[in-house]
C-alpha positions in Angstrom: 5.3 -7.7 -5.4 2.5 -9.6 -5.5 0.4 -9.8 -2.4 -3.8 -11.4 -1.8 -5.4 -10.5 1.6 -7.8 -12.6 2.8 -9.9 -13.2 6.5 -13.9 -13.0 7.7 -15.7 -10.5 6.2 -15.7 -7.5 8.1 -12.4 -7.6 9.5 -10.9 -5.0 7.5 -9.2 -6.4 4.5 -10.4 -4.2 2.5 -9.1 -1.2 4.4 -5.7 -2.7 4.7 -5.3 -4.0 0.8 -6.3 -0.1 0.1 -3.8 1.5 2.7 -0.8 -1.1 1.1 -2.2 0.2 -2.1 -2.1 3.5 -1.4 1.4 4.0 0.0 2.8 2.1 -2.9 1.1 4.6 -5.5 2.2 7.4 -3.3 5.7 6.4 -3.5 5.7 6.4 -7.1 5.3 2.4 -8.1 2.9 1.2 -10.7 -0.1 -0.5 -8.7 -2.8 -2.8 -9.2 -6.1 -3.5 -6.8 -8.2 -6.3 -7.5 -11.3 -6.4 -5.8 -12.1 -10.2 -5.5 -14.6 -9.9 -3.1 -18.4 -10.2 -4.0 -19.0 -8.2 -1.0 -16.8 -5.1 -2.8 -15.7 -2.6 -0.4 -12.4 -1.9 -2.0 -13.3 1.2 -4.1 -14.6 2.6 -1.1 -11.0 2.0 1.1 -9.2 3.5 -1.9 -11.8 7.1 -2.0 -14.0 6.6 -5.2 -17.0 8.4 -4.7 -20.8 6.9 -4.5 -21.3 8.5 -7.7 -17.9 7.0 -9.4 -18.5 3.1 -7.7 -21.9 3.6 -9.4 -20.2 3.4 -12.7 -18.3 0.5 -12.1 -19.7 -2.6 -14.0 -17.5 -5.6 -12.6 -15.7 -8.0 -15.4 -18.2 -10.7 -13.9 -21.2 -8.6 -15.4 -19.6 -7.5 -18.6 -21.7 -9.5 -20.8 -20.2 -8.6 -24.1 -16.7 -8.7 -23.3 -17.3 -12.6 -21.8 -19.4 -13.6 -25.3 -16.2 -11.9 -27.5 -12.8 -13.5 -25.4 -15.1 -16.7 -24.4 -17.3 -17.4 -27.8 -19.6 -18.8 -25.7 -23.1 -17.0 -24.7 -23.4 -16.2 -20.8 -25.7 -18.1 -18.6 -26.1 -21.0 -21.5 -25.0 -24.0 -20.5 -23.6 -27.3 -22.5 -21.5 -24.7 -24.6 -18.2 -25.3 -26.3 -15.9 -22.3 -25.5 -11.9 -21.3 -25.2 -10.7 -22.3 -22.2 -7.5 -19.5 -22.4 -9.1 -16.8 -23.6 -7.4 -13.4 -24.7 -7.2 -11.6 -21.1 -3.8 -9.8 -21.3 -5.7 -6.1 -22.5 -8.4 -5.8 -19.5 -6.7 -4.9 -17.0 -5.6 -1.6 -19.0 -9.2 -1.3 -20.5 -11.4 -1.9 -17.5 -9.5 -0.5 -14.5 -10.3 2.6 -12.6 -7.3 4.8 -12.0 -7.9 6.4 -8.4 -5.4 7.8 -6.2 -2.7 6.1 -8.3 -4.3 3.2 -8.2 -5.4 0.6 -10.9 -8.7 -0.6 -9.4 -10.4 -3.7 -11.2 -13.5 -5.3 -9.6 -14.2 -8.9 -10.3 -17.8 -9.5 -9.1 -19.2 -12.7 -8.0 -20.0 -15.5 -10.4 -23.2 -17.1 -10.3 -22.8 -20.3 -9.5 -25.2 -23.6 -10.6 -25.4 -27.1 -10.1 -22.5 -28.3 -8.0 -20.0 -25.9 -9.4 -19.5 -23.5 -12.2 -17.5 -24.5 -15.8 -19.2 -21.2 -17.4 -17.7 -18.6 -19.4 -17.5 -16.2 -16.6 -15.4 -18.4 -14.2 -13.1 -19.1 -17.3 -12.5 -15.7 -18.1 -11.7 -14.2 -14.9 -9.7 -17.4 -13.8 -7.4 -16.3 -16.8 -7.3 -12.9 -16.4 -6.3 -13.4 -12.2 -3.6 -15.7 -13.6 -2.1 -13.1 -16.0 -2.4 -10.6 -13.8 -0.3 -12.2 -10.9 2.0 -14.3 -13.3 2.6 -11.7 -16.5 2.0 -8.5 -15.8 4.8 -6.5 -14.1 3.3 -3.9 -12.0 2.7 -4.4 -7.8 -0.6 -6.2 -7.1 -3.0 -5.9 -4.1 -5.9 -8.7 -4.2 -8.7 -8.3 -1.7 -10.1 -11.4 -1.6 -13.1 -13.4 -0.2 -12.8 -15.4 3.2 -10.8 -18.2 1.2 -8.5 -18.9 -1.7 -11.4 -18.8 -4.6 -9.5 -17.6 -7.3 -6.7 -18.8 -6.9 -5.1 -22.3 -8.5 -2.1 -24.0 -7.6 -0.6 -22.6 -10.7 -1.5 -19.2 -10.1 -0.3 -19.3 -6.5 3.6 -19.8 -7.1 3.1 -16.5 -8.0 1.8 -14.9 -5.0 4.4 -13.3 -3.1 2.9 -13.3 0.2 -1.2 -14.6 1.2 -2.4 -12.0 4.1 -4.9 -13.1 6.7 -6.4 -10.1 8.6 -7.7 -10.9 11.9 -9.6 -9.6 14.2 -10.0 -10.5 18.0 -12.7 -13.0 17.8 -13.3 -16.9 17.7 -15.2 -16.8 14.4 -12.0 -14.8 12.9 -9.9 -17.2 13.6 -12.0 -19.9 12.6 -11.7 -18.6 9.6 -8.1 -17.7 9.1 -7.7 -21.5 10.5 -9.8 -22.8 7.2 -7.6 -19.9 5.2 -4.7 -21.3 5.8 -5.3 -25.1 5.3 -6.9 -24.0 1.7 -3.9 -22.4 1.2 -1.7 -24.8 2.1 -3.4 -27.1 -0.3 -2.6 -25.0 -3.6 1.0 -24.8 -2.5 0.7 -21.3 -1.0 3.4 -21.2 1.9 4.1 -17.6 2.7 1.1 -17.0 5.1 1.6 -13.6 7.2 -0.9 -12.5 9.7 -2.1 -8.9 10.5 -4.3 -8.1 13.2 -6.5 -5.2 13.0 -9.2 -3.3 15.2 -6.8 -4.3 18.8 -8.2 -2.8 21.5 -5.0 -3.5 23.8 -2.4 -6.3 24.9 -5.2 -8.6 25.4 -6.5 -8.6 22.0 -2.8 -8.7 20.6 -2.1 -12.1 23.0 -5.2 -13.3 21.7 -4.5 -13.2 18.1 -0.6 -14.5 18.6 -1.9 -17.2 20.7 -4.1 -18.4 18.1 -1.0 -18.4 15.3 2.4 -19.0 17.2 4.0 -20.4 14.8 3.1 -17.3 12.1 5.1 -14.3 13.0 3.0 -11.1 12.8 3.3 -8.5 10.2 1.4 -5.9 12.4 -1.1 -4.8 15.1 -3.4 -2.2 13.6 -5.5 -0.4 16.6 -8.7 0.4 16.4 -9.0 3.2 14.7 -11.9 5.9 14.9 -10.1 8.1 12.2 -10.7 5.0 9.5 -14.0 4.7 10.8 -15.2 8.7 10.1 -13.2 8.4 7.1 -14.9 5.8 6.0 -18.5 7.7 7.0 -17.0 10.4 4.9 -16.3 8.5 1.8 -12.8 9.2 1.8 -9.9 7.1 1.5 -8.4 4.9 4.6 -5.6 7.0 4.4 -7.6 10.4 4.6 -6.9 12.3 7.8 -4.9 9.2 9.2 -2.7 10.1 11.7 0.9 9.7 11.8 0.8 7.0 14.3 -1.7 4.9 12.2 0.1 5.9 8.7 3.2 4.3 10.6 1.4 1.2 11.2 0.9 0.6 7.8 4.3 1.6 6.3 5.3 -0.7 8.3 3.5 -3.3 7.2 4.4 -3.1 3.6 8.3 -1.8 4.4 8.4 -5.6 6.3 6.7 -7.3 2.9 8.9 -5.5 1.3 12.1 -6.4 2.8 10.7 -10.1 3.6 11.0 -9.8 7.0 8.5 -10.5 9.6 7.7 -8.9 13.4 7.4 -12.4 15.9 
């Protein structure tokens, strides 16, 4: 299963593309996290300490390996380089294994002029693509508000696109400009969770917005994420079993392909 979460920053996609990582790796499959986000919060969600995210140089900034799989020098422009460049080994080499959890952080790419053809971009367009069309093992992509780094070939193998919402305009502004971007590349499952719900207002507020996306789930606000999250710990730290179903449920309903309207 291949899933990419996307919505506003500071919805809580991180948190929920760590708790579906999670309680895959706790049921034994082989799992995956990309953090796509410049704004990384993912290694956080999934428990790696301050001093272990410290450590953590994202493929973006990992000079040498872009010179070696690129032949081209980094922040040099009017280069000749590959444009399919040898990715399939990274994931294995550069990952942190946490909580059962693969955990490879892109970074951002510095981008110049009106776009970015640079070495970077190339490499970890490729290495996204192999990773959601090779290799085997379940993927969880936290994304950016948007569809970045993904193509239209790389999307037909995206199982499901997750938009997190929250109960605001400016969240689903965004989710709005999510799903038109995604539309565009060909990406047609679109699933909708909303987190931080307050009550049956917020939820009518969010379905409202989306009738004709079913709902994968309602995640309440939650102060246990929140001092978790205070704590350093994991998402799934001290979660109680009300929230922990909330979740399950979640990723039992990906799972089974089946949605909650």
């Amino acid at each position: 299963m291949k899933i990419a979460i996307s919505g506003k920053g500071g919805v809580g996609k991180s948190t929920v593309a760590a708790a579906l990582a999670l309680i895959m790796a706790q049921r034994g499959q082989k799992v995956l996290a990309i953090d796509a986000d410049p704004d990384s919060n993912l290694a956080a969600c999934l428990g790696v300490s301050a001093e272990q995210q410290k450590l953590i140089v994202p493929i973006s900034r990992q000079v040498d390996l872009i010179e070696q799989r690129t032949g081209a020098k980094v922040k040099q422009y009017g280069q000749i380089f590959k444009l399919n460049p040898e990715v399939s080994d990274i994931a294995d080499q550069y990952a942190l294994l946490h909580n059962g959890v693969a955990l490879l952080v892109l970074g951002a790419v510095e981008k110049g002029g009106g776009g970015c053809a640079c070495p970077e971009s190339v490499l970890i367009r490729a290495l996204v693509s192999d990773l959601i069309l090779v290799k085997s093992e379940a993927l969880v992509m936290d994304m950016e508000a948007g569809v970045e780094h993904l193509g239209r070939g790389t999307a037909k193998g995206v199982d499901t696109l997750i938009v997190v919402l929250e109960p605001g305009q400016r969240s689903i502004e965004t989710g709005q400009r999510i799903v038109r971007m995604a539309q565009e590349i060909g990406l047609k499952n679109i699933r909708f969770v909303g987190n931080k719900i307050t009550g049956a207002d917020d939820e009518a507020f969010i379905r409202n917005a989306f009738p004709e996306h079913p709902l994968l789930g309602i995640i309440p606000y939650s102060e246990e994420i929140r001092m978790s999250d205070r704590a350093g710990r994991s998402v799934l730290d001290n979660l109680g079993a009300e929230m922990r179903k909330r979740f399950v449920s979640v990723l039992e309903q990906l799972q089974r392909g089946i949605t909650v309207s």
